[in-house]
N, C-alpha and C positions, 0 to 999 in steps of 0.2 A: 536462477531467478525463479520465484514460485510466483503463476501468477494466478489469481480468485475474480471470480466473478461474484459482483454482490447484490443485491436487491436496492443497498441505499447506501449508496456513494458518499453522502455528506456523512451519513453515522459511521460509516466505516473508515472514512478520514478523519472524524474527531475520536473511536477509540485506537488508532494505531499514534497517533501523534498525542493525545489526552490519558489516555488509559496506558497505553506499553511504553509513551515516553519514544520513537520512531523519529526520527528526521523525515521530514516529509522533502521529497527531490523535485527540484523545479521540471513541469510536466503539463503540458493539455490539459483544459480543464472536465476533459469530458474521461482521464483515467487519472491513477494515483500512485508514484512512482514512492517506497519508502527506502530509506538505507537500512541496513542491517548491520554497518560495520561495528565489528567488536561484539557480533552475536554469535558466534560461530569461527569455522575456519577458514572460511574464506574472507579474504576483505573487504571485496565488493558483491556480498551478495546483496539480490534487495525482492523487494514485494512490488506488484502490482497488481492495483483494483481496479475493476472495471464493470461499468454498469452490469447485470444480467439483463439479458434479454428476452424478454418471455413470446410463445407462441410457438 
């Protein structure tokens, strides 16, 4: 699992599901789970985003 902290949650869920094509896995709306299968050698690997947190 690789998981990113991001500044902007909605832009970073429209380019992994828009831009790279990502299934986006059913998940909380306050993070963002992607599938990865068939990117790699593992079959279930996957991504998660999640807000950054500043301070």
């Amino acid at each position: 699992m690789i998981t990113l902290g991001v500044s902007n949650l909605a832009a970073s869920i429209e380019f992994y599901e828009q831009g790279l094509g990502f299934p986006r896995m059913e998940s909380p709306p306050i993070v963002a789970f992607f599938t990865l299968n068939g990117t790699g050698n593992n079959s279930g690997d996957t991504i998660l985003n999640y807000p950054e947190h500043s301070g």
